[in-house]
N, C-alpha and C positions, 0 to 999 in steps of 0.2 A: 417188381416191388419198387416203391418211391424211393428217391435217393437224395437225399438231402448236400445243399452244397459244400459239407464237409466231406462227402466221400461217402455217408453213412445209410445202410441199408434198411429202412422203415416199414413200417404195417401201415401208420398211419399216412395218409397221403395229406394231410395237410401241417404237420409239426414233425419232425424228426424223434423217433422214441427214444434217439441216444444221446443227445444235443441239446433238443428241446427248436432245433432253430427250424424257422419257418422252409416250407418245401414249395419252392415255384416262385417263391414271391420277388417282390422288390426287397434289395439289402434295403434296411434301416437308414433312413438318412442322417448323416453327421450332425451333430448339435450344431446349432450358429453360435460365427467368433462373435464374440461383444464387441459392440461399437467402439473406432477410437475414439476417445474422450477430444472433443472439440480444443485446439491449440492457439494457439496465442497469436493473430496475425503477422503480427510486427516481429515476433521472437519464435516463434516454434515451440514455444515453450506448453505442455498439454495441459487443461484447465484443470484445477485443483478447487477451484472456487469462486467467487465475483470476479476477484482481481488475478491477475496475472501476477506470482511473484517472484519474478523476474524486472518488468520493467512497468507493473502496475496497472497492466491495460484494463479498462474496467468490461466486459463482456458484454454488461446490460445493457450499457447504456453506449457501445461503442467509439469511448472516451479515452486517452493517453495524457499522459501528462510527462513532459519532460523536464532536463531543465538550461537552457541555452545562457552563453556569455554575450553581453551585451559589449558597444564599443567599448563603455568603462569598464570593463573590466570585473562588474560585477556580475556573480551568476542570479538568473531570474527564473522562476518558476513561472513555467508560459504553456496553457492546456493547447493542447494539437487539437485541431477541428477535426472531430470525430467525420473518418472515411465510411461509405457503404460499407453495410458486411455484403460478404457472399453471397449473393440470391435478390440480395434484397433490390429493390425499383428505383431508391433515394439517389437525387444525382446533387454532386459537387455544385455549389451555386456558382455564377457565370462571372468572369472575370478573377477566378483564385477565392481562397479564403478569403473571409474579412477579420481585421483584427479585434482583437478580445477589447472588450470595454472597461475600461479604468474604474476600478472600486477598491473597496477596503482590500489589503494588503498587511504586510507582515513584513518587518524588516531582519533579517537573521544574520547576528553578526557573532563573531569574535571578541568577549568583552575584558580587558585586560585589568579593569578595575574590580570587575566581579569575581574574577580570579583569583585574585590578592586576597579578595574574600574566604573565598572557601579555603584557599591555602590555609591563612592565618585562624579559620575553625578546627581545621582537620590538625593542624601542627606535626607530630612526628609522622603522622598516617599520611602526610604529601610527599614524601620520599619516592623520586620517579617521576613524578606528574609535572609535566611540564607547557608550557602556552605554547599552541603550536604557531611556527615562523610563520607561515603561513595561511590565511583563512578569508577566500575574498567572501565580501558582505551577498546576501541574494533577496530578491524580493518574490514572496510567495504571493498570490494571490487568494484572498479568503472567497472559496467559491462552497457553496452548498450550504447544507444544514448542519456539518458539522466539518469541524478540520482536526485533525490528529496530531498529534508534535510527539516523535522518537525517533525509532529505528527500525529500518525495516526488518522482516524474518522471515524467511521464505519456510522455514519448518512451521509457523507459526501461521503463516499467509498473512503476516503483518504490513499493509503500505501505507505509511501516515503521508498525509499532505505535505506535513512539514517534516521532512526526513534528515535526522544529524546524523544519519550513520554514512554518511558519502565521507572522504578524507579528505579535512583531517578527522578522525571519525571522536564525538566527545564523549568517551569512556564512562562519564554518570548522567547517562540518557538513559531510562529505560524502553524496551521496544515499545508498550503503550506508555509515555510517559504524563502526558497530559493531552486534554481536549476543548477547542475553541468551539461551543455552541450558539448557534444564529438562532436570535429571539424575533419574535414574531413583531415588533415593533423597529427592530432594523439592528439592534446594538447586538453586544456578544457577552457569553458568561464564560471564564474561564474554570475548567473542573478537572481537577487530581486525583484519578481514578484508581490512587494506590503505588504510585512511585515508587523505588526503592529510596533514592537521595531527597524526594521532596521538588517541593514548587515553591520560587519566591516571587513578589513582581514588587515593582518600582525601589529597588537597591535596599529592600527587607532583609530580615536574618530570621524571619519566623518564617517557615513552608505555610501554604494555608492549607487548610484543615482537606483533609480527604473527604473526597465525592463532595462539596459541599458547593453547588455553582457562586462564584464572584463575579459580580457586574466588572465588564471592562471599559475605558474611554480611550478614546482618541489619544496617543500616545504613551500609554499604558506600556512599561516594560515586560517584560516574563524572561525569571532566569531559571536555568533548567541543568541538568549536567553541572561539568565542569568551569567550561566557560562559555555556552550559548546565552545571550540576552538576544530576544524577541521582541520589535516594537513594533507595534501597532498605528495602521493610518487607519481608520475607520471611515475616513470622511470622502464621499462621493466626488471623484477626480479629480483624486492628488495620487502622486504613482507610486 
């Protein structure tokens, strides 16, 4: 009589009467592992979403954005020329990178007048809050169709272009705190997608209104947090 590969003594020659398990056949093959989730070149870090939230890498579009100290001293937001991915045929162009081309930008500073500001709103609720000593100025570049300004969150997959959460990190940034949108005629709207502390620009004491876009110009301030003021170069190569 058939004997199934448990040991077990059957009538039927093709199933086991006592088991149910197949007799003669091939074991069942193992389920397949699931794929590892595609990781982050630059970091190892395993994808979660678009961005890398770790160090931002953008997946799609094979993009990184750092942010490097210049001789002066200030830090700059300067996009790394997107490398081949894996596989792909795209080769490096001949003689190194070329560098990014000068346009509208963002100045991110430390403002100690707008600080004085909020202290003297907040009054006994500033207790603790202090300018930090240190805070060198950076220049972001305004690239795409839209720029983000907070903090990063990697539980969130949060990477805004213009990121305050690096240190000194300013405590009334929200992680989407506001958004610079590029209009199809060349200028920018700025929009307050719901802040905790609010948007002010050019040394206001009114936030403006939530979601509502405002046209920006050329030198246009944005204060945000604590003590970040945001100034705007809009105009076609100035740095």
């Amino acid at each position: 009589m058939p004997i199934c590969p448990s040991g077990h003594t059957s009538e039927d020659a093709e199933y086991c009467d006592v088991c149910g398990e197949l007799i003669g056949g091939a074991p069942p093959a193992a389920p397949a592992a699931p794929p590892e989730p595609p990781a982050c070149p630059h970091c190892g870090t395993p994808r979660s979403g678009r961005f890398c939230e770790v160090d931002g890498y953008d997946f799609d579009t094979g993009t990184l954005y750092t942010v490097e100290l210049s001789v002066d001293h200030a830090a700059r937001a300067v996009p790394v020329v997107p490398q081949p991915r894996p596989g792909s045929s795209q080769a490096a162009p001949p003689g190194g990178p070329a560098a990014p081309p000068v346009g509208p930008s963002a100045l991110v500073t430390a403002d100690r007048a707008y600080f004085d500001s909020v202290l003297a709103e907040m009054g006994p609720d500033a207790a603790g809050l202090s300018f930090p000593p240190y805070c060198p100025e950076r220049r972001v570049p305004l690239l795409g169709g839209q720029v983000r300004i907070g903090r990063r969150s990697r539980s969130r997959a949060i990477v805004p272009e213009i990121d305050l959460g690096a240190p000194p990190e300013d405590p009334g940034v929200s992680h989407l705190h506001a958004v610079l949108l590029a209009q199809p005629d060349g200028t920018w709207n700025l929009v307050d997608p719901g802040s905790t502390n609010g948007t002010t620009v050019n040394g206001g004491t009114e936030p403006i209104p939530v979601n509502v876009p405002l046209p920006m110009g050329d030198g246009d301030r944005i204060h945000v947090g604590a003590w970040t003021t945001i100034t705007l170069s809009l105009q076609e190569g100035l740095p």
